[in-house]
C-alpha positions as CSV (number, residue, x, y, z in Angstrom):
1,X,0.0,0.0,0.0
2,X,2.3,2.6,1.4
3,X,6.5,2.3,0.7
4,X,8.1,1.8,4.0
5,X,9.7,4.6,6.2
6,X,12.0,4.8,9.3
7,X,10.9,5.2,12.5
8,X,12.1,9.4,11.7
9,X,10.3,9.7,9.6
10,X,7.2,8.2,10.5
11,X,7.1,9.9,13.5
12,X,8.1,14.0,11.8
13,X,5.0,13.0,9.5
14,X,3.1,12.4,13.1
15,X,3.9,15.8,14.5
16,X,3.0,19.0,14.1
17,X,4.2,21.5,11.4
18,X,6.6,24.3,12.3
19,X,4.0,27.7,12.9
20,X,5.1,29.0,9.7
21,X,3.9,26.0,7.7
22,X,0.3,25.4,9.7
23,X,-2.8,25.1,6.7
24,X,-5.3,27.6,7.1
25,X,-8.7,26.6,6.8
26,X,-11.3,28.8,4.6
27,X,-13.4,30.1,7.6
28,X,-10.1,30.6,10.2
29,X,-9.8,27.0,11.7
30,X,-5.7,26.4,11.7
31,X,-4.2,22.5,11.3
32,X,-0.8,22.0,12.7
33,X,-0.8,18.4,12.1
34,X,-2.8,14.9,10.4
35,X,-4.7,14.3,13.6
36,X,-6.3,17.6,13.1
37,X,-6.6,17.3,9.3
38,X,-8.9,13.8,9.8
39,X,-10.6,16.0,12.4
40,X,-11.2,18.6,10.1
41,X,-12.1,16.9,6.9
42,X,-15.0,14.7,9.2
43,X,-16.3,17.9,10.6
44,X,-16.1,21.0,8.7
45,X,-19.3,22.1,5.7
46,X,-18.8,20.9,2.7
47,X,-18.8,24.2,1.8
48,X,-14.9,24.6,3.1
49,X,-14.1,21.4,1.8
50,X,-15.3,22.9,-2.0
51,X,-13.7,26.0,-1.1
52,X,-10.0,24.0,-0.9
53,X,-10.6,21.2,-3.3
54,X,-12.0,22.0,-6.8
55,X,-11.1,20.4,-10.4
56,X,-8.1,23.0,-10.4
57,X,-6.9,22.7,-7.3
58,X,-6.6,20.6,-3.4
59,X,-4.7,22.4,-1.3
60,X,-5.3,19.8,1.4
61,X,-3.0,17.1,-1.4
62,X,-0.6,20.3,-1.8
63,X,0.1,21.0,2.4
64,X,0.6,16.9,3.0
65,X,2.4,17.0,-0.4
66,X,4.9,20.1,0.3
67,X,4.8,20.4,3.7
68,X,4.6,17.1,5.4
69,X,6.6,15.8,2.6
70,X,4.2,12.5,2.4
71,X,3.9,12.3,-1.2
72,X,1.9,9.0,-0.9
73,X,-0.6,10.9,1.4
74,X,-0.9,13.5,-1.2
75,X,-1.6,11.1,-4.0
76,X,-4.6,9.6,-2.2
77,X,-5.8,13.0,-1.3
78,X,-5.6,14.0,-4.4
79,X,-8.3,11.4,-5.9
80,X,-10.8,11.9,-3.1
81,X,-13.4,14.0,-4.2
82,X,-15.5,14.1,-1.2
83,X,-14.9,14.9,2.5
84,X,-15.4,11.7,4.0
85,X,-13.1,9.9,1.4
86,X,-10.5,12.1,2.5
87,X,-10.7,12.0,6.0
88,X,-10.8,7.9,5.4
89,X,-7.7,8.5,3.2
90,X,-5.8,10.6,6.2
91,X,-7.0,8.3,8.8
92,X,-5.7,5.2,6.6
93,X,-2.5,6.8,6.4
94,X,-2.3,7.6,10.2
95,X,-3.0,4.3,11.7
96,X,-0.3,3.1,9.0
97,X,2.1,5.8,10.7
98,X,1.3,5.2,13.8
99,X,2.1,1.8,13.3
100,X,5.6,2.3,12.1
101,X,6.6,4.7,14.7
């Protein structure tokens, strides 16, 4: 599913962001980290959902992508077209972390 990772870097993809680097969420809500992205993408409208991911762009693929530096994560993301497949997708790839660190 996923190409293996060390224990690093499992664990830098389970922490939170430096401040400079947090995603701002249309509306003002501020992730720091993929706990609060699975969070986020299971409770906020679909409205800011729509807002971040449209046919030209999904800023949520492009944080995990160019932040977090989890390209894999950033692949799934970016064929998720709903909310809840998302947060499925970011949940799928935490437990997987989670697991390796």
């Amino acid at each position: 599913m996923f190409q293996p990772v060390s224990k690093e870097v499992a664990r830098a993809r389970l922490a939170d962001v430096p401040a400079d680097k947090v995603f701002w969420c249309y509306g003002g809500r501020v992730l720091k980290n993929l706990d609060e992205l699975a969070n986020a993408l299971r409770e906020m409208d679909d409205e800011v959902f729509n807002y971040h991911v449209t046919a030209e762009k999904n800023d949520f693929t492009n944080w995990v992508r160019d932040v977090m530096g989890d390209t894999a994560l950033g692949r799934s993301l970016l064929k998720a077209r709903s909310r809840a497949s998302a947060a499925r997708e970011v949940e799928k790839r935490l437990v997987w972390l989670r697991a390796r660190s």
